[in-house]
Structure formats: structure tokens, C-alpha cells
VEXDREN-2710 file (C-alpha; in Angstrom, 1 decimal):
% VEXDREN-2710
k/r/px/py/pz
1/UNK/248.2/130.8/183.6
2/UNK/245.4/128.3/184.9
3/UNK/241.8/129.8/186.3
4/UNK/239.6/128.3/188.2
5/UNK/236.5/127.4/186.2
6/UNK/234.3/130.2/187.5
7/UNK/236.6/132.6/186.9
8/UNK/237.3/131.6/183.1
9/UNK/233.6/131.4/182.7
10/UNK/233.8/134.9/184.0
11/UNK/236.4/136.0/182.1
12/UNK/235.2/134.4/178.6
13/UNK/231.7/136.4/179.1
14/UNK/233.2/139.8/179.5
15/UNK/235.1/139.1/176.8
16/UNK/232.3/138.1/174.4
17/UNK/229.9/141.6/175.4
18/UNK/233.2/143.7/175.3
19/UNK/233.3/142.4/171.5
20/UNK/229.2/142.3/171.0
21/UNK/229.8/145.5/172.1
22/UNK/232.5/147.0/170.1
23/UNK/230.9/145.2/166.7
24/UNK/227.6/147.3/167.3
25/UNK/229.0/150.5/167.7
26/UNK/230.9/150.0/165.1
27/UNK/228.3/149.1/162.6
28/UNK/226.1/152.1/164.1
29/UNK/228.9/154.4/163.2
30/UNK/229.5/153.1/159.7
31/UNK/225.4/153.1/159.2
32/UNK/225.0/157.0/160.7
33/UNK/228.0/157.4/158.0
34/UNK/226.8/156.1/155.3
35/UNK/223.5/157.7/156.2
36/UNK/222.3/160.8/153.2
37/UNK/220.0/163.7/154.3
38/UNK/216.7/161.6/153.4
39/UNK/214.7/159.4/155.2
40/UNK/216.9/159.0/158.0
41/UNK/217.4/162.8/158.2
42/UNK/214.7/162.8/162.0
43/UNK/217.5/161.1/163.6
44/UNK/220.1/163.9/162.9
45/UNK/217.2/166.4/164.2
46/UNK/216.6/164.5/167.2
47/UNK/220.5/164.4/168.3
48/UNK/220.8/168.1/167.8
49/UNK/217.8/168.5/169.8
50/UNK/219.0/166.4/173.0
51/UNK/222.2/168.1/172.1
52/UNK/220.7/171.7/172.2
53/UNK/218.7/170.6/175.3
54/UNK/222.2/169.4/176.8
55/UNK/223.3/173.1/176.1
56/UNK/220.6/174.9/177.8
57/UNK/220.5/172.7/180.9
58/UNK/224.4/173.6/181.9
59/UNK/223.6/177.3/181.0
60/UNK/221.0/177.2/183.9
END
């Protein structure tokens, strides 16, 4: 299967941010894992904030 050089430039840059993009939410999912009530604890309070928020906006 031969491409046109455009369209493999094309092609080989969606491929690279698909994968940038699938490495860093991976590693933010293994980090909020890992993550102990501690320091980190505010960003567990803030997502069940926004989520709470969420909540009250589709009961209006």
C-alpha cells in the first residue's frame, strides 16, 4: 500500500499524538492510583466537587 507523501506525513502525525496521547493518560491513571490521602488529597476534593456540581446542573 503506497501513500502519497502528504498523506503519510498525515498519517504518521496522528499516529504519534494518538500514542502521546494514550502514554499520558496512562501515566495520569497510574499516578491518581498510586496517589494516598495526603498531599494530593485537594485533587480528589476538587473532582467530587465538579462532579457534585455536574449533579446539580442536570437536576435543574
Amino acid at each position: 500500500m503506497y501513500m502519497s507523501p502528504p498523506e503519510h506525513t498525515l498519517v504518521l502525525v496522528l499516529v504519534l499524538v494518538l500514542v502521546l496521547v494514550l502514554v499520558l493518560v496512562l501515566v495520569l491513571v497510574l499516578v491518581l492510583r498510586r496517589e494516598e490521602p495526603g498531599p494530593g488529597a485537594g485533587l480528589h476534593e476538587a473532582g467530587a466537587t465538579a462532579s457534585v456540581r455536574a449533579r446539580n446542573d442536570d437536576d435543574g
